[in-house]
N, C-alpha and C positions, 0 to 999 in steps of 0.2 A: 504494500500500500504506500501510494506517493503523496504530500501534502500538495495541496495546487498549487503553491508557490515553486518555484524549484532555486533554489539557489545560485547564483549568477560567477560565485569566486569557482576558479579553477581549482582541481586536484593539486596537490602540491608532493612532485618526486624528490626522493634522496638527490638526484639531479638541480634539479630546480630550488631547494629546498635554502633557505638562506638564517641566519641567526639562531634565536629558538625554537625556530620549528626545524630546522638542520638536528639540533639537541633532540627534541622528543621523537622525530622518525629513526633516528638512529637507537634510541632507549625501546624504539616499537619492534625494531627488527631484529633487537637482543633480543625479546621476549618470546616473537613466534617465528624468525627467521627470512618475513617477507614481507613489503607494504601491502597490505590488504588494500583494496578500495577506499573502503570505510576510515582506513587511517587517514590517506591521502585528501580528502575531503575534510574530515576532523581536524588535523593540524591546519587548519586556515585559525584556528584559536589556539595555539601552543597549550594553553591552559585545562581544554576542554580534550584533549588527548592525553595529555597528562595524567589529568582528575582520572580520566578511565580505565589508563594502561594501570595506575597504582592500585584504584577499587578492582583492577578483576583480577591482579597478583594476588593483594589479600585476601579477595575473597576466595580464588583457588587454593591456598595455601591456610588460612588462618579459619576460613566458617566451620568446618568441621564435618560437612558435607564429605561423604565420598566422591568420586569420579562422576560415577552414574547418577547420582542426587543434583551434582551441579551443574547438568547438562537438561537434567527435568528440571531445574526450577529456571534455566536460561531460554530452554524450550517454550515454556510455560507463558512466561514473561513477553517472549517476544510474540508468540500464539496473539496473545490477548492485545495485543500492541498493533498486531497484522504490519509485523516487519519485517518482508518477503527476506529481506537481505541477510537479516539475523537466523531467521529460521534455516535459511538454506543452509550456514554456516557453521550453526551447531548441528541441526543433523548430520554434516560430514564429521564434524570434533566427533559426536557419540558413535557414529561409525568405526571412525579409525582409531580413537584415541580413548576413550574415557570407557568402552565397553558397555556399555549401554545396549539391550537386547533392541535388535530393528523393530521387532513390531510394539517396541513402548515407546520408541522415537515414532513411527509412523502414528500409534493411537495419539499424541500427543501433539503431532502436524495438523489431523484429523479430526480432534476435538471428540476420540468415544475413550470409552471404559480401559482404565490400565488394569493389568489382571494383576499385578501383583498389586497387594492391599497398602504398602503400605509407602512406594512410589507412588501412587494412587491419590494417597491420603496427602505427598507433600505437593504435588500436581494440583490437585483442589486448593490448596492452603495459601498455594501462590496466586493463582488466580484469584481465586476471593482478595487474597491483600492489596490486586493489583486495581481490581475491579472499581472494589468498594474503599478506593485510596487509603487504605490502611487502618480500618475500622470495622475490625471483623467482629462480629455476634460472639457471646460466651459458646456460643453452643461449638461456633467454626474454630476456634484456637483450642476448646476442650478434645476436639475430633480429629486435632492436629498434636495433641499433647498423649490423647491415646494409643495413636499410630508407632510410639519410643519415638517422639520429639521430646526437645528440651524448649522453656522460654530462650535460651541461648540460642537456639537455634531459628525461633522467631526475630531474632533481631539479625541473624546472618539474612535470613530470607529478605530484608527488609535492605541490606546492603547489596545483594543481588538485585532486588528491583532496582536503586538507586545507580548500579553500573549498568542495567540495561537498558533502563530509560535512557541514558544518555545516548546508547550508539543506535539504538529502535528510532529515538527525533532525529537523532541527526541523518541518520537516511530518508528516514520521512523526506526532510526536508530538501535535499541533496540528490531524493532521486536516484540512489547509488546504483550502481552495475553492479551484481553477482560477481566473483571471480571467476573463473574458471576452473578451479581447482573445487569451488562447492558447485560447479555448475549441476551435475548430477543431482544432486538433491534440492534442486529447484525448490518453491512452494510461491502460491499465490493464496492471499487473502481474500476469501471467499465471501467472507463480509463487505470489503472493497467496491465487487462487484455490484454488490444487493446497494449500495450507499450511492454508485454511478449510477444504478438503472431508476433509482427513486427521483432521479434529478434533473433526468430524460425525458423529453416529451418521449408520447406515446406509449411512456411505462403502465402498466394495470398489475396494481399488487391485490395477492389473494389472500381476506380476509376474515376467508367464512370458515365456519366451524368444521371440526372434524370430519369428514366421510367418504365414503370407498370411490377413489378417482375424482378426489373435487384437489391432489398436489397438495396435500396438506397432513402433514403427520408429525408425530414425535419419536425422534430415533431416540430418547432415553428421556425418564422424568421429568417435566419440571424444563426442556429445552423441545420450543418448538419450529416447523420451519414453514413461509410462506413462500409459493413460488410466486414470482414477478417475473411476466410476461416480458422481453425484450422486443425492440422493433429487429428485424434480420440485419437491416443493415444502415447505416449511419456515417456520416464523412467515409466513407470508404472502408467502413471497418466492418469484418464478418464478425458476427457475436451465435453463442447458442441460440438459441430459443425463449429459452428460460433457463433458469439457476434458482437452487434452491439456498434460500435466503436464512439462518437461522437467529433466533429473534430470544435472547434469554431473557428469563423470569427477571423481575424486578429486584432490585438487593432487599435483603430483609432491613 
């Protein structure tokens, strides 16, 4: 998902790169070996690359999370965010690196059920805090505290939103290209869609109640989806038909 704005400063190379933003792409390519996109964009603020290269060391190193925990709550995070660029990004990290099983990375692209209980339970925990900006229900932090969380570990989850917000807007905003290296594991925000066709003439969203071939059902509890009719085609772009739009419950 892109902000309509897109931002006008160029990417900025180790090449190119001059004073302290020469400093922080050089402290970036310690860290994972290559300018990502997202750096090259982010260092137009030496500060705002900085801030993030430091919060996602510590947070890899100091939250207390395992491998596979910090890739679900980065997942998570960027999911809820619909940050085509992040999501691609850590699903190849949980691929190749953090061992993370593919189909709790895929359920989690996907937005269904993680079967294990209790990645599951830190999955929800994050989205709720992302949701509901950080005012979860006794009921959501107790259901997160019986899963073998800690409050310690409420406050790590709460440093991972704060490192992820940062690189989720700054592509928003920036419009980033994918690397090629996550190209494979693409993703598109599927909500994106549903928010462009609302805004469309000739869009018709479906509103009516549940029933057999009225495009309207619930793939799990408490989340439902409406389809929204597309026109075929528009400035020259070929779109589906329709896409199913899902539409969550209100925060309690």
């Amino acid at each position: 998902m892109n902000a309509e704005y897109k931002m006008k400063s160029a990417a900025i190379t180790q090449e190119t790169a001059e004073g302290r933003a020469a400093e922080v792409l050089d402290k970036a390519k310690k860290q994972v070996g290559f300018i990502p996109n997202m750096y090259a964009n982010m260092v137009n603020s030496p500060g705002l690359l900085e801030t993030y290269l430091d919060g996602y060391a510590l947070f890899r190193k100091e939250s207390g999370f395992s491998t596979q925990e910090q890739e679900v709550i980065f997942l998570a995070i960027s999911r809820v965010n619909g940050c085509d660029y992040c999501v691609a990004a850590h699903s190849f990290i949980a691929d190749a690196k953090s061992g993370l099983a593919a189909e709790i990375t895929d359920a989690i692209r996907g937005g269904h059920p993680i079967q294990d209980g209790k990645l599951a339970a830190l999955a929800d925990f994050t989205t709720i805090m992302v949701r509901k900006r950080g005012l979860p229900a006794k009921a959501d932090v107790e259901a997160f505290l019986d899963a073998g969380y800690t409050e310690r570990h409420i406050l790590e989850v709460i440093l991972g939103i704060s490192v992820k917000t940062i690189s989720n807007y700054s592509n928003h905003i920036f419009h980033t290209e994918v690397d090629e290296v996550f190209a494979d594991r693409a993703w598109t925000d599927s909500h994106a869609a549903c928010r462009f066709a609302a805004r469309t003439s000739g869009v018709r969203a479906s509103t009516r109640p549940p029933s057999r071939g009225a495009g309207y059902f619930a793939s799990r509890p408490g989340v439902v989806h409406h389809v929204i009719t597309l026109p075929a085609r528009r400035s020259g772009m070929t779109r589906p038909s329709s896409t199913s739009c899902p539409r969550l419950p209100p925060s309690r």
